[in-house]
VOLUM-200790 format. One record per atom (N, C-alpha, C): atom name; residue in three letters; x, y, z. Coordinates in steps of 0.02 Angstrom, whole numbers, plus 50000, padded with zeros to 5 digits. Example, Ala and Ser with C-alpha at 12.3 -4.5 7.8 and 13.67 -1.06 7.14 Angstrom:
<sites>
{N ALA {50660 49716 50390}}
{CA ALA {50615 49775 50390}}
{C ALA {50660 49835 50390}}
{N SER {50642 49888 50354}}
{CA SER {50684 49947 50357}}
{C SER {50645 50002 50394}}
</sites>
This chain:
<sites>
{N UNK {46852 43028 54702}}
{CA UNK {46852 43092 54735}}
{C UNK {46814 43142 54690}}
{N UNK {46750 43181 54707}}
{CA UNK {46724 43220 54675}}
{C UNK {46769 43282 54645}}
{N UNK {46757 43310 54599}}
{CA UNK {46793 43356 54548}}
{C UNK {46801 43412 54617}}
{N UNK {46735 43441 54627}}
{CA UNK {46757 43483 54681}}
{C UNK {46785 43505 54733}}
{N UNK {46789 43440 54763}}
{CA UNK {46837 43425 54816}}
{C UNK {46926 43424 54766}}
{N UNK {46940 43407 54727}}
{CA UNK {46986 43417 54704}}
{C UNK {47014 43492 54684}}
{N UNK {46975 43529 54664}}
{CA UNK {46973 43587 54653}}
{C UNK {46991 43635 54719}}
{N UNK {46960 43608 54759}}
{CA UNK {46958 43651 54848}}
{C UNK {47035 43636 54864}}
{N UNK {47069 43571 54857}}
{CA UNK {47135 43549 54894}}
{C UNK {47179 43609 54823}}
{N UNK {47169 43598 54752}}
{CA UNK {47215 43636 54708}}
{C UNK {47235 43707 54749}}
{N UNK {47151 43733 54756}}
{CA UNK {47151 43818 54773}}
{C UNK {47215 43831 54843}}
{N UNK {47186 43770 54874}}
{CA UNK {47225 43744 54956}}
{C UNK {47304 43774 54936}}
{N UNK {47322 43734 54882}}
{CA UNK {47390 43722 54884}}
{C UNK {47421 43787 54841}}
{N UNK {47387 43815 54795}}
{CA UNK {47405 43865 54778}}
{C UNK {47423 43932 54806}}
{N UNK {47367 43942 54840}}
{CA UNK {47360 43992 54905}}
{C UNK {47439 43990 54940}}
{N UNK {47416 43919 54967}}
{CA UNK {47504 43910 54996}}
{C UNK {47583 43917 54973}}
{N UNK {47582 43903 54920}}
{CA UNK {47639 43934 54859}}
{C UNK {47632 43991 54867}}
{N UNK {47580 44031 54872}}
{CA UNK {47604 44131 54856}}
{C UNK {47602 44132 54915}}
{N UNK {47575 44116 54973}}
{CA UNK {47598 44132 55037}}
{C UNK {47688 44132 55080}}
{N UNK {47712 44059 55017}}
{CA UNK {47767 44037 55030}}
{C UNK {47812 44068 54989}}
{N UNK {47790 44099 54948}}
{CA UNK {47818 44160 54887}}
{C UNK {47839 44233 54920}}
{N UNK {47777 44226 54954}}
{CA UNK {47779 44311 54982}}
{C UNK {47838 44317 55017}}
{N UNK {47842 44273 55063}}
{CA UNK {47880 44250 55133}}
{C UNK {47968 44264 55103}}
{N UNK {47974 44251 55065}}
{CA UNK {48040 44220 55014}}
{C UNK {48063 44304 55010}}
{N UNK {48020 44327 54968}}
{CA UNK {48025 44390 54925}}
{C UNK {48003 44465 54989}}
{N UNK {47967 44471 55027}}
{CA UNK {47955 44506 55079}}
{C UNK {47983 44496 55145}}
{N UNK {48062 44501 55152}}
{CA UNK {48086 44487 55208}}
{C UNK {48066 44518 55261}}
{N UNK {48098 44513 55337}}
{CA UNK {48080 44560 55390}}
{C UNK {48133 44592 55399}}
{N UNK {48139 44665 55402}}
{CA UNK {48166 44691 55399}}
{C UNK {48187 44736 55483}}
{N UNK {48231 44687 55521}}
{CA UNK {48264 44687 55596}}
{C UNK {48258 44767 55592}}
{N UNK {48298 44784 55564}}
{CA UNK {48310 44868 55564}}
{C UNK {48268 44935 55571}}
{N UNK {48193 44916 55542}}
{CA UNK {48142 44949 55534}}
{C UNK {48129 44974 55586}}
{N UNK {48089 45026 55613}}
{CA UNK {48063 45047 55669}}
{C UNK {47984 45039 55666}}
{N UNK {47960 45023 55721}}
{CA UNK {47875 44983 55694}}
{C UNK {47850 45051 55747}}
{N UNK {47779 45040 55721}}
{CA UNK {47721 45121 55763}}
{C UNK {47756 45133 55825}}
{N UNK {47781 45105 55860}}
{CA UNK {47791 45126 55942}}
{C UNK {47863 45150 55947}}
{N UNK {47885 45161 55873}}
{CA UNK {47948 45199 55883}}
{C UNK {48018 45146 55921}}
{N UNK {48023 45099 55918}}
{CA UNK {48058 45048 55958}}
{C UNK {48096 44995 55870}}
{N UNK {48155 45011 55881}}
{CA UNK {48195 44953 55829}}
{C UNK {48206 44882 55854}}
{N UNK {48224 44867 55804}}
{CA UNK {48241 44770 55807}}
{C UNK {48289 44774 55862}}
{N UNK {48359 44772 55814}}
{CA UNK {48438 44773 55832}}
{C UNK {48454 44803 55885}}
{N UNK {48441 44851 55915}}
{CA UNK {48444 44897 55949}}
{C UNK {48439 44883 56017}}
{N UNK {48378 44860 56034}}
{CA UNK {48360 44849 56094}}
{C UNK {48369 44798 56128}}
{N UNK {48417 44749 56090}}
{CA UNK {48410 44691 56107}}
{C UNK {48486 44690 56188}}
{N UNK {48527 44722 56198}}
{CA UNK {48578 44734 56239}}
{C UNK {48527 44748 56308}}
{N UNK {48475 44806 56298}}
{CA UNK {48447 44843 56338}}
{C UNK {48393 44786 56381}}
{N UNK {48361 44761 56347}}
{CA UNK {48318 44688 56370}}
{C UNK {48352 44656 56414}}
{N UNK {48416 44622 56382}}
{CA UNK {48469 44587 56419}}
{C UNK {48460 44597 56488}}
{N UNK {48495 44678 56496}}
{CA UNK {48513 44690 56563}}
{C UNK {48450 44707 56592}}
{N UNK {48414 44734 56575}}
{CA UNK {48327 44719 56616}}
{C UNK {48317 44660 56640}}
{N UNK {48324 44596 56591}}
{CA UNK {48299 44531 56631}}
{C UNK {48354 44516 56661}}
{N UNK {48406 44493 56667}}
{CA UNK {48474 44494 56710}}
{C UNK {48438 44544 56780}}
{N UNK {48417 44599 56793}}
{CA UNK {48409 44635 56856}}
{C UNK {48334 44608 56896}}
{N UNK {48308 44596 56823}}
{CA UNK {48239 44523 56855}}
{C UNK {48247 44491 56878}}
{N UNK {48287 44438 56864}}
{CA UNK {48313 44375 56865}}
{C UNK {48324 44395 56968}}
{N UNK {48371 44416 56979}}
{CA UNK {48391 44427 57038}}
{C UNK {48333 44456 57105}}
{N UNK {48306 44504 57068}}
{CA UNK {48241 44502 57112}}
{C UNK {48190 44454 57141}}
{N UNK {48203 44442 57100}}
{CA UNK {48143 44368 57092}}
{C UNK {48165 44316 57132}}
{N UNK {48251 44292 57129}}
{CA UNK {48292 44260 57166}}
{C UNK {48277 44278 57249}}
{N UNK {48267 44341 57258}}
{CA UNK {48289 44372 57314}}
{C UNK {48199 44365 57353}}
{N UNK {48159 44380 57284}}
{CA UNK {48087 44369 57351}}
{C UNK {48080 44294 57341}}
{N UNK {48100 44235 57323}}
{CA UNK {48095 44205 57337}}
{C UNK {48123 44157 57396}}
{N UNK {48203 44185 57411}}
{CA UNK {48217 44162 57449}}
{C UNK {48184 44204 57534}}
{N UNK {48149 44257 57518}}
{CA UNK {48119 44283 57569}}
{C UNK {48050 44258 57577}}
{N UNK {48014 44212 57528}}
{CA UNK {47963 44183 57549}}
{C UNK {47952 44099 57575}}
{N UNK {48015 44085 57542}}
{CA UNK {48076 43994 57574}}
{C UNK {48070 44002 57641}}
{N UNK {48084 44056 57669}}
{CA UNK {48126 44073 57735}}
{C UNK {48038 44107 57775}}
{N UNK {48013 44143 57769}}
{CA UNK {47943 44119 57802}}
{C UNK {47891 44090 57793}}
{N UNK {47903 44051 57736}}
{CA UNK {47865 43995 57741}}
{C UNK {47885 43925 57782}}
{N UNK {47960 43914 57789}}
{CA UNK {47968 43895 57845}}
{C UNK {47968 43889 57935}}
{N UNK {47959 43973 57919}}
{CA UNK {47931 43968 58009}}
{C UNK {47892 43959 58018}}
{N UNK {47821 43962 57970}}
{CA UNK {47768 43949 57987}}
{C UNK {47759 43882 57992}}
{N UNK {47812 43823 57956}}
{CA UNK {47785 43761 57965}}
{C UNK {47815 43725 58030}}
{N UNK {47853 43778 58082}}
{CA UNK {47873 43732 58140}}
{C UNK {47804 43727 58163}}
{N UNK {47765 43778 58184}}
{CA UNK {47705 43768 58219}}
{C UNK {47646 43738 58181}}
{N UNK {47647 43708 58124}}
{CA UNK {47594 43673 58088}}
{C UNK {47601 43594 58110}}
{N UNK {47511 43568 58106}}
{CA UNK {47519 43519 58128}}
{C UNK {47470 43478 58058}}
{N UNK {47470 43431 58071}}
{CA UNK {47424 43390 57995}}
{C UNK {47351 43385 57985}}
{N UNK {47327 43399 57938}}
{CA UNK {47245 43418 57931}}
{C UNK {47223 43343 57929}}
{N UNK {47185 43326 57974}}
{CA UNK {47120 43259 57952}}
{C UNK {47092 43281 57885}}
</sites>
């Protein structure tokens, strides 16, 4: 294996140690508030009940598109 190529995988792996260093020592900090003014912890109740009121909508046009998409298939007949 040429020296250089050895040298390229060292730098490789080093890099990766302080990356895996940083990670260790620079936690994320849930609590913080990031540019858009919006926290971690916080919002997470509020989401909930947003998708919970999705969830049901979605339920509801679908069963309204079940239900005429079935009438349309009494009068369908089969394509050659």
């Amino acid at each position: 294996m040429p020296t250089l190529h050895r040298l390229a995988t060292l730098r490789d792996d080093i890099i990766y140690f302080i990356a895996l260093y940083q990670s260790w020592v620079y936690r994320v900090d849930h609590r913080r508030v990031n540019e858009f003014g919006q926290g971690g912890d916080d919002d997470d109740e509020s989401e909930k009940k947003e998708v919970e009121g999705a969830e049901t909508v979605i339920e509801e046009k679908t069963e309204a598109v079940a239900a005429s998409s079935s009438d349309k298939k009494k009068g369908a007949t089969k394509r050659r």
